[in-house]
N, C-alpha and C positions, 0 to 999 in steps of 0.2 A: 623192542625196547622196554627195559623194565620201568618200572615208576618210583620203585625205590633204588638207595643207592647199594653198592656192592658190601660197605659197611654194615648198612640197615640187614642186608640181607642174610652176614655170618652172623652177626649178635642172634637173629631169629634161631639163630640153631641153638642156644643157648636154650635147656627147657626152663625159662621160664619159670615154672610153677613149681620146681625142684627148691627155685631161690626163693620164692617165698616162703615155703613152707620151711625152708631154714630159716628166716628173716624173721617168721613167727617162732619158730621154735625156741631161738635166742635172743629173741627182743631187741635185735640191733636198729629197730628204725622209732625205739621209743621216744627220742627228744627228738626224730628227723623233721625239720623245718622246711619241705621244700629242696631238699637235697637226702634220696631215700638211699637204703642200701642198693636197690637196680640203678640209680643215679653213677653213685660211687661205682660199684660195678661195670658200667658201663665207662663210665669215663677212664677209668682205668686200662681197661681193655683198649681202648682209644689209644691211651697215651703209647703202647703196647704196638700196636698197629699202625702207627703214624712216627714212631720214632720219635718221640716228643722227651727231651729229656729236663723242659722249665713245666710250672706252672701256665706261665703265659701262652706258649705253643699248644697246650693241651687245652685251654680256655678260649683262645685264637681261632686254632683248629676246631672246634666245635660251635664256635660263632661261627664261621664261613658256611657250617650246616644250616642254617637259617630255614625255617620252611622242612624242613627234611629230618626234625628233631623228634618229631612225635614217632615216626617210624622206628627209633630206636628206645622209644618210652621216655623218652625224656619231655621233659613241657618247657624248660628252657635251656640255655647252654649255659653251665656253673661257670658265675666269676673266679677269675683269682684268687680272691679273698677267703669263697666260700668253698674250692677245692682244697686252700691251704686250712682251712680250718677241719673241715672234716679227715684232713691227712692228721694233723694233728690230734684229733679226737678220739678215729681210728686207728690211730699208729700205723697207717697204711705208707708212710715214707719217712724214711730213717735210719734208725742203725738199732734200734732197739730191738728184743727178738722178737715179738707181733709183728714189727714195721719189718721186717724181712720176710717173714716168714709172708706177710701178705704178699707183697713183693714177687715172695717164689711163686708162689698160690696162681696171681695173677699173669704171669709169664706161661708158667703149665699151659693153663687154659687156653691160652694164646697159640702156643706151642700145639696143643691138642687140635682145635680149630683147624689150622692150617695144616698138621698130619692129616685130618679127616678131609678136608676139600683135597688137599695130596692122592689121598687114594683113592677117590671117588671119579676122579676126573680119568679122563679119557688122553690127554696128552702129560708124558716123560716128564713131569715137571720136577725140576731140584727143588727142596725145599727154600733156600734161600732165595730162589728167583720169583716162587712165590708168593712170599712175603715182600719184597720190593716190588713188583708188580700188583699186589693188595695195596702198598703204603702209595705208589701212583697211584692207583687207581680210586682211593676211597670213598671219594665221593660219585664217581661214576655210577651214572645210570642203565645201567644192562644187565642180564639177568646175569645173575652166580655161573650157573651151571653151563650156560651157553659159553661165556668166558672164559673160565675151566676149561673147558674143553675144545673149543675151538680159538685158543688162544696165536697159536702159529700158522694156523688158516693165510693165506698168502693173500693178497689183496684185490679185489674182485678185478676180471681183466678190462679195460678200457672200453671195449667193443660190450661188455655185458655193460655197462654204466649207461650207456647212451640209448 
């Protein structure tokens, strides 16, 4: 059994140190109060993997993480207010072309992610069954790879149980 959840566990795949070093390079975290670019990023990716199409599901959704939020670098779970604000600030939702373009950006990666556990894994998986099976499972505690891959594993037989 893992300790983190299966969410915590794709964002890890994310390097990290790739986005800071963008984050420095373009100064996007100069007025950040508390809600940084890997904030933003992450909650996005959230919203992404969770099907979240309000503010509030994404804010919701992330509160229910409770305890389980450091794992994804987060220190707390962004209110409403303050996901709507940095959407706004960032142009990250919208119709303008930043707030698209982050949009696409954002989906990629997502998209990317889930190709990369796709081919890694050991069981036939469709992409789309995948990703529903991610958005179940999100907060679930078991390892990435054992999941992946031993996903249609049949259920232990009765006489093993006892």
């Amino acid at each position: 059994m893992a300790n983190i959840t299966l969410f915590a566990q794709v964002i890890r795949l994310i390097p990290r140190e790739i986005i800071q070093r963008l984050v420095k390079k373009h100064d996007t975290d100069k007025h950040a109060k508390g809600f940084n670019s890997w904030s933003h990023l992450v909650t996005m990716i959230f919203s992404q993997f969770s099907g979240s199409v309000s503010l509030r599901q994404i804010s919701e959704g992330l509160q229910s993480a409770t305890g389980n939020l450091n794992h994804l670098g987060l220190s707390r779970a962004p209110s409403k207010s303050n996901i709507s604000y940095q959407n706004a600030n960032r142009s990250s939702l919208g119709t303008s072309q930043n707030a698209v373009e982050i949009q696409i950006w954002t989906a990629l990666i997502t998209i990317l992610l889930l190709q990369y556990l796709k081919r890694i894994a050991k069981c036939p998986w469709c992409l789309s069954n995948l990703a529903a099976s991610l958005r179940l499972n999100t907060f679930t505690k078991i390892a990435l790879f054992q999941w992946i891959n031993e996903q249609f594993l049949p259920p232990p037989d009765e006489t093993e149980i006892a």
